[in-house]
VEXDREN-2710 file (C-alpha; in Angstrom, 1 decimal):
% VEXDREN-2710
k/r/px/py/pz
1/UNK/22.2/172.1/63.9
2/UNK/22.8/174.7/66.8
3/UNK/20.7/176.6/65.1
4/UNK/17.8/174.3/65.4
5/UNK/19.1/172.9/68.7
6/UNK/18.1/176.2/70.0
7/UNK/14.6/176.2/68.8
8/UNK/13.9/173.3/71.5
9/UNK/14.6/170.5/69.1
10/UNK/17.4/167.7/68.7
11/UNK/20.0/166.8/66.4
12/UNK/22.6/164.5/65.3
13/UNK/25.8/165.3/63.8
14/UNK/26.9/162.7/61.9
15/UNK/30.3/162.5/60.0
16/UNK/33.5/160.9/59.2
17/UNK/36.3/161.3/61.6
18/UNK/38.8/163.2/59.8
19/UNK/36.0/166.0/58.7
20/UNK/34.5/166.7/62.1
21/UNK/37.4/169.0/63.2
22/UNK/36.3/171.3/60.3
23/UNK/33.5/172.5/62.9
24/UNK/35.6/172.3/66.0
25/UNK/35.7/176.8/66.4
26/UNK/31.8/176.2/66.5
27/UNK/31.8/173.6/68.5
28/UNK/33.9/175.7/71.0
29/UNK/32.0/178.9/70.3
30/UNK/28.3/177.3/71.0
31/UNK/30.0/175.5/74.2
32/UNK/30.7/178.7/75.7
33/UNK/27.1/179.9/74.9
34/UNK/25.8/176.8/76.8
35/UNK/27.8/178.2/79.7
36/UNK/26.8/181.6/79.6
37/UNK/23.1/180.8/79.1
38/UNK/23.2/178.3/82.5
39/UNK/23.9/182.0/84.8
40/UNK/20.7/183.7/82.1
41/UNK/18.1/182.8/85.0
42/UNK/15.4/183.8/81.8
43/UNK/17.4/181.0/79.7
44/UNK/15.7/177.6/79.7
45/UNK/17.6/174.4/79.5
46/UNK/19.1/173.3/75.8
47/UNK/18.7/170.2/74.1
48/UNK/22.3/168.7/73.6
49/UNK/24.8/169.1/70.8
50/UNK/25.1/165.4/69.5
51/UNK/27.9/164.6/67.5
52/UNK/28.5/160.6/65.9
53/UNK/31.7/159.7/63.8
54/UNK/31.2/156.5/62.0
55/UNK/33.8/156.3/59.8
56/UNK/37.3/156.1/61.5
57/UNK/40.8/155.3/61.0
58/UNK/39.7/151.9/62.2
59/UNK/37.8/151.1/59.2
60/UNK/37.8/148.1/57.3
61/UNK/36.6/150.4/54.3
62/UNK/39.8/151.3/54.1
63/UNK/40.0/155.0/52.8
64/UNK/44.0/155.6/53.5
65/UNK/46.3/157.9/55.4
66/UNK/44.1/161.3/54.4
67/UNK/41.2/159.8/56.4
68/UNK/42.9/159.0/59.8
69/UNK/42.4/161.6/62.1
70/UNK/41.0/161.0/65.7
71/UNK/41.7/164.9/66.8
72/UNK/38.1/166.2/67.6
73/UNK/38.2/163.7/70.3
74/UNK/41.1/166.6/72.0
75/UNK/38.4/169.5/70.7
76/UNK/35.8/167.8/73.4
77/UNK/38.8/167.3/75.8
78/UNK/38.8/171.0/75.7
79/UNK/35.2/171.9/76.7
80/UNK/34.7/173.1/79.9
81/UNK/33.9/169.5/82.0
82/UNK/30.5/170.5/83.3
83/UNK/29.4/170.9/79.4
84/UNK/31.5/167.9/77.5
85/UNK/31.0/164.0/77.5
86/UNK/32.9/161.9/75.0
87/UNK/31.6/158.3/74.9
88/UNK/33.2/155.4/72.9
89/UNK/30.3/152.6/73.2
90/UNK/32.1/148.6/72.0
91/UNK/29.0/147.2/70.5
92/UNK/25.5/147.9/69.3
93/UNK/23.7/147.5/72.6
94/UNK/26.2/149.9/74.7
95/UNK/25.7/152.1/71.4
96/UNK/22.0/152.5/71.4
97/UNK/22.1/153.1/75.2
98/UNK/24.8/155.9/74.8
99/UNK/22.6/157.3/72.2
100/UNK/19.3/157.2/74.1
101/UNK/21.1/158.7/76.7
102/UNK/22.3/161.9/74.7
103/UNK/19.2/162.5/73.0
104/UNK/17.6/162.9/76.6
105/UNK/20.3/164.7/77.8
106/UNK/20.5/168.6/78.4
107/UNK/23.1/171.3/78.3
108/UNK/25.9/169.1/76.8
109/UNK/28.0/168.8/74.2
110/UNK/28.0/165.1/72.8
111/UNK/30.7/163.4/71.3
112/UNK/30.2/159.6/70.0
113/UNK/32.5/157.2/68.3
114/UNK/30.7/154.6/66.6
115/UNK/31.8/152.1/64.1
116/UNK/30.0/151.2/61.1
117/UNK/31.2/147.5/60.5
118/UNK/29.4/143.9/61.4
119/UNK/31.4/143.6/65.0
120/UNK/30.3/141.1/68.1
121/UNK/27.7/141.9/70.2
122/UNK/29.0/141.8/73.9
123/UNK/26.8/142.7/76.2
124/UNK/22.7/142.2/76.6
125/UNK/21.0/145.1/76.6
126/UNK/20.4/144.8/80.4
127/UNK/24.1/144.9/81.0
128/UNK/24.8/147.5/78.4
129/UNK/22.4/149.8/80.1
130/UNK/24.6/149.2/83.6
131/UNK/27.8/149.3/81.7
132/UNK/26.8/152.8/80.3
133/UNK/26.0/154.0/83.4
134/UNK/29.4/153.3/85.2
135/UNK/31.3/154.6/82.0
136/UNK/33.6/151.7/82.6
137/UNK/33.4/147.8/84.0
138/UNK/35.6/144.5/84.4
139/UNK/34.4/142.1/81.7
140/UNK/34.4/139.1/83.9
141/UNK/33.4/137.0/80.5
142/UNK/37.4/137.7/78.8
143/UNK/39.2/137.8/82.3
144/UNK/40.6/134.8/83.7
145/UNK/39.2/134.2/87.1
146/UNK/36.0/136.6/86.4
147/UNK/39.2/138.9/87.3
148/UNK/40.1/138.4/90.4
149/UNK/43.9/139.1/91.3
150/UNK/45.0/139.6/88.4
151/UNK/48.7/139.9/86.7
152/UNK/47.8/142.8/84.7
153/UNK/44.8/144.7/83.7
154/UNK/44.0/145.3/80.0
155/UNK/41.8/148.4/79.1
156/UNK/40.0/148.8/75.9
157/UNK/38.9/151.9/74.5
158/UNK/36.7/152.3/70.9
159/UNK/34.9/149.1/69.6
160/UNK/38.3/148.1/67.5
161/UNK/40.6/148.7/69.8
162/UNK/38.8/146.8/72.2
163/UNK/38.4/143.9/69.6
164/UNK/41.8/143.8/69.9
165/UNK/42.2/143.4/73.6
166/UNK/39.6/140.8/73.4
167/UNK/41.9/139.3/70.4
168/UNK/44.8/139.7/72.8
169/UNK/43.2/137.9/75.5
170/UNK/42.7/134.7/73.3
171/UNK/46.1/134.5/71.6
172/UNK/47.2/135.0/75.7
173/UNK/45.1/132.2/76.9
174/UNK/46.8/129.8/74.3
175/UNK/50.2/130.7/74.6
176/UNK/50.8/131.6/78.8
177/UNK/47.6/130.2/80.6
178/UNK/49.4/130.9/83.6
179/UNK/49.2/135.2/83.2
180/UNK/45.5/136.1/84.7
181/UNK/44.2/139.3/83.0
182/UNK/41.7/141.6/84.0
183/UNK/39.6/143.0/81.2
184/UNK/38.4/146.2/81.5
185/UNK/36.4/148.5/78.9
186/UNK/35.9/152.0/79.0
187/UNK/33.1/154.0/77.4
188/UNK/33.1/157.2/78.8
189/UNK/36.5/158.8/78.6
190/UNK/36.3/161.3/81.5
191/UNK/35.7/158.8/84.1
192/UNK/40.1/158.7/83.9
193/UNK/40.5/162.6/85.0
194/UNK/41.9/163.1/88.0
195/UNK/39.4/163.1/91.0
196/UNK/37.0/166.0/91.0
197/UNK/38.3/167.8/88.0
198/UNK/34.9/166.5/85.8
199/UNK/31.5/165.7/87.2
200/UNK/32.3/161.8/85.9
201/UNK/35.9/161.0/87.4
202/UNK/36.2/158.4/89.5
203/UNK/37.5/159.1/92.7
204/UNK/41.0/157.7/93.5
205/UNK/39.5/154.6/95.6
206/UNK/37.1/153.9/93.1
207/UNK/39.6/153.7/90.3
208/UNK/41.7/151.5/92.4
209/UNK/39.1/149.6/92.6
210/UNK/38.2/149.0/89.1
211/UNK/42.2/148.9/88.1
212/UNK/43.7/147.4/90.8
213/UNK/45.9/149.7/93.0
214/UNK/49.4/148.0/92.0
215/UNK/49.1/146.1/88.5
216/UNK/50.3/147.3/85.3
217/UNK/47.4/148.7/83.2
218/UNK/48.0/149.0/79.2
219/UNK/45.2/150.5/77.7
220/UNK/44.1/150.1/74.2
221/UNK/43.2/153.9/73.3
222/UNK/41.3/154.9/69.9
223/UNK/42.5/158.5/70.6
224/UNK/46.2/160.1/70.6
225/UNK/48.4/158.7/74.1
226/UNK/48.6/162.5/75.1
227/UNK/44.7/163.1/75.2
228/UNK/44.8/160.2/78.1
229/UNK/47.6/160.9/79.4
230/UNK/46.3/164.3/80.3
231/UNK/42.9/162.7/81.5
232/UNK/45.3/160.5/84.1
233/UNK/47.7/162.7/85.2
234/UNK/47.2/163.5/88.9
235/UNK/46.7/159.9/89.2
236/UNK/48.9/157.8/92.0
237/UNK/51.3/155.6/90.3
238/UNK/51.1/156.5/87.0
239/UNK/54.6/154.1/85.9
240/UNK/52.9/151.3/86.0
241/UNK/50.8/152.7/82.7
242/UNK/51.6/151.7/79.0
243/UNK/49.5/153.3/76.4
244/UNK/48.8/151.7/72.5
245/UNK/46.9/154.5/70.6
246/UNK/46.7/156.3/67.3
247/UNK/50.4/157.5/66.4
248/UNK/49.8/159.1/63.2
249/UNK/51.1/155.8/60.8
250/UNK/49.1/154.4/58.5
251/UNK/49.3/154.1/54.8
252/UNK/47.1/151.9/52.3
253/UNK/47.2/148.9/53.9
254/UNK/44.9/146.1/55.6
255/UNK/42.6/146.6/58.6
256/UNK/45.3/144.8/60.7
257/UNK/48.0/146.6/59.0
258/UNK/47.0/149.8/60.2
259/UNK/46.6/148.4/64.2
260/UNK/50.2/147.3/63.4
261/UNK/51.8/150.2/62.1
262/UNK/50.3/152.4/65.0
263/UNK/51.2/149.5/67.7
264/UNK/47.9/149.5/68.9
265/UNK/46.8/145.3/66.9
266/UNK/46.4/142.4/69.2
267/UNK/50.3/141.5/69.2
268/UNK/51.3/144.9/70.5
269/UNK/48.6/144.2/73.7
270/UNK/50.0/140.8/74.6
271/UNK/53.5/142.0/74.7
272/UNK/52.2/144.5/76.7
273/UNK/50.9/142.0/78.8
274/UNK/53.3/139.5/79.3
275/UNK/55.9/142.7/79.9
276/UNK/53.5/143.6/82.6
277/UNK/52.1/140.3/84.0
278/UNK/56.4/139.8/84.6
279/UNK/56.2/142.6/87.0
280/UNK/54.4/139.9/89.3
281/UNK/54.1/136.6/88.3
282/UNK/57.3/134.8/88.7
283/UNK/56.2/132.0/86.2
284/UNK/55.6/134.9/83.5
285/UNK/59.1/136.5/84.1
286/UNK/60.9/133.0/84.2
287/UNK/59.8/132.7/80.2
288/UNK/59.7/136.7/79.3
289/UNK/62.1/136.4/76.5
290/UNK/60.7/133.6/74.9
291/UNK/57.3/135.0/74.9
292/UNK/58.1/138.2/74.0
293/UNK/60.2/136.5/71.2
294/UNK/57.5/134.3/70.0
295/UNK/54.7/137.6/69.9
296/UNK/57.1/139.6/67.7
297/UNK/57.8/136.6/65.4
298/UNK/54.0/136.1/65.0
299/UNK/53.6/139.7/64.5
300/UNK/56.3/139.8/62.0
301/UNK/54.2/136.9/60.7
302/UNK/51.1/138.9/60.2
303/UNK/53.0/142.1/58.7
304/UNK/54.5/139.9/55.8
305/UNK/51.0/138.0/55.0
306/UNK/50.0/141.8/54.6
307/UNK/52.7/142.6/52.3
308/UNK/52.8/140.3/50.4
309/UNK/48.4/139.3/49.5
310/UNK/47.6/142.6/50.0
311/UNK/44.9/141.2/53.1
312/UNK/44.6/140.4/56.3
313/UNK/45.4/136.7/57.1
314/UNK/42.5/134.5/57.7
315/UNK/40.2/134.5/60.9
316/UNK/41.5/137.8/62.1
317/UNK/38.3/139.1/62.8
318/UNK/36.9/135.7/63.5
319/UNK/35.0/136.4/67.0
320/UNK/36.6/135.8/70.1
321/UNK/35.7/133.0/72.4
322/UNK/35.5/132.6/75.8
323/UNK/34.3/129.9/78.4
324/UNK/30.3/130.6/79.7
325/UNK/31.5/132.2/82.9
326/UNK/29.4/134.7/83.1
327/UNK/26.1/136.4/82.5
328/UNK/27.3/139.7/81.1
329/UNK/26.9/138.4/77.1
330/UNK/24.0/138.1/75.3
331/UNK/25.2/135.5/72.8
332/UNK/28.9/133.9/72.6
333/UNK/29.6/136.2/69.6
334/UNK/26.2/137.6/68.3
335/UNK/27.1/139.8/64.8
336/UNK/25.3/143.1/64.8
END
């Protein structure tokens, strides 16, 4: 595919998770090409490298612990910033607008993660397109208060692991309706760097902005914790961060069951939350042990149901609902 990238046309990469590191040298090798060709004033501009994993360690065709590997993510991570983009679109729409995007794009290296199940569709194509742009927005829809002063601020990163926060945000809504949450996803990693270290980070008032300046933030991360830790650090007040990610566990279990053993399911983001949401909101911190209690006993719950059918208990993946308070959805659960 460089090859023919470099005759003038455009490709797409497309590959499990776990095998794309097998190319990660060329990857490397044709980035720094890229970057000598941009100082060849006789080199014209290059289509970019596209590259799509559909199959990850998400999947609910689950292929077991030899298949879980998230690492070429940290292979982009490595690419000089003027060259790399990784972009982890939530639903079909934000999907097809990444895509468009990357085909039309020049000089880059291109790193999607996709998903290949039947998941929600969240935004309209309108939004998507707006959503793309800003590589990250508040989802006013799943926030309490479209999001306004909130407790704590749940990120989502990856189409599961946002399902999850969304997931979260439900089981939250039932059991302390008096935490307000700001939900946030993120679709193109680098906007997290530190200010001016990639041509995409948001600049320290901006990501204030969007994150609040004070509240804890738990993201929900697709990736290995170190690859965004790295992508924060330089950022002010970095304690008040808590990070559920890919941790390497895993065996041949459920859907849920892997979320679970890698901390990163729905239960792991509302303690999170109500840990956080404490931090500020006396009426949280009043009843912290009993909700952190009751999370872990419904988690413990979920684990056992695993163990002992061999499935995820029913309406895991039932689709989230929220109230109609906002335009930002195309349908109240649309499958795609």
């Amino acid at each position: 595919m460089q090859g023919y990238t470099a005759t003038g046309r455009t490709g797409i990469f497309i590959a499990c998770e776990s095998a794309l590191p097998k190319v990660s040298t060329m990857v490397i090798q044709y980035s720094r090409f890229l970057d000598a060709a941009k100082a060849t004033s006789w080199r014209r501009d290059f289509n970019s490298l596209n590259y799509l994993a559909t199959d990850t360690w998400t999947s609910r065709e689950h292929t077991g612990p030899s298949q879980h590997y998230p690492g070429f993510i940290g292979t982009i991570l490595k690419v000089k910033p003027d060259i790399s983009r990784v972009y982890l679109p939530p639903d079909a729409n934000t999907f097809l607008s990444t895509l468009a995007h990357c085909l039309r794009s020049k000089n880059f290296v291109n790193y999607i993660i996709g998903s290949k199940e039947s998941a929600p569709v969240w935004l309209s194509p309108e939004a998507a397109d707006t959503h793309c742009k800003a590589g990250a927005s508040i989802w006013q829809f799943a926030s309490t208060d479209d999001g306004i002063n909130p407790d704590v601020v749940l990120v989502g990163i990856g189409a599961d692991l946002m399902f999850e926060v969304l997931a979260a945000v439900v089981y939250l809504r039932r059991l302390v309706p008096s935490l307000a949450i700001r939900v946030i996803n993120v679709t193109d990693l680098w906007i997290l760097s530190q200010d001016g270290s990639h041509p995409h980070a948001l600049k320290h008032q901006d990501f204030d902005t969007l994150f609040t300046p004070q509240r804890h933030i738990h993201f929900n991360y697709h990736g290995y914790a170190n690859e965004l830790q790295g992508l924060l650090f330089g950022r002010p007040n970095l304690d008040r961060v808590s990070i559920g990610s890919y941790e390497g566990a895993g065996s041949n279990t459920t859907p849920l069951g892997v979320l679970l053993q890698n901390r990163c399911s729905r239960y792991h983001v509302a303690e999170a939350a109500v840990r956080g949401g404490a931090q500020c909101n006396p009426r949280v911190a009043l009843n912290l042990q009993e909700l952190v209690t009751h999370i872990q006993h419904d988690r413990a719950k979920a684990t056992q149901y695993i163990e002992k059918y061999g499935i995820d208990p029913p309406r895991t993946y039932d689709v989230p609902q929220f109230p109609q308070n906002s335009d930002l959805r195309q349908t109240n659960g649309t499958k795609s």
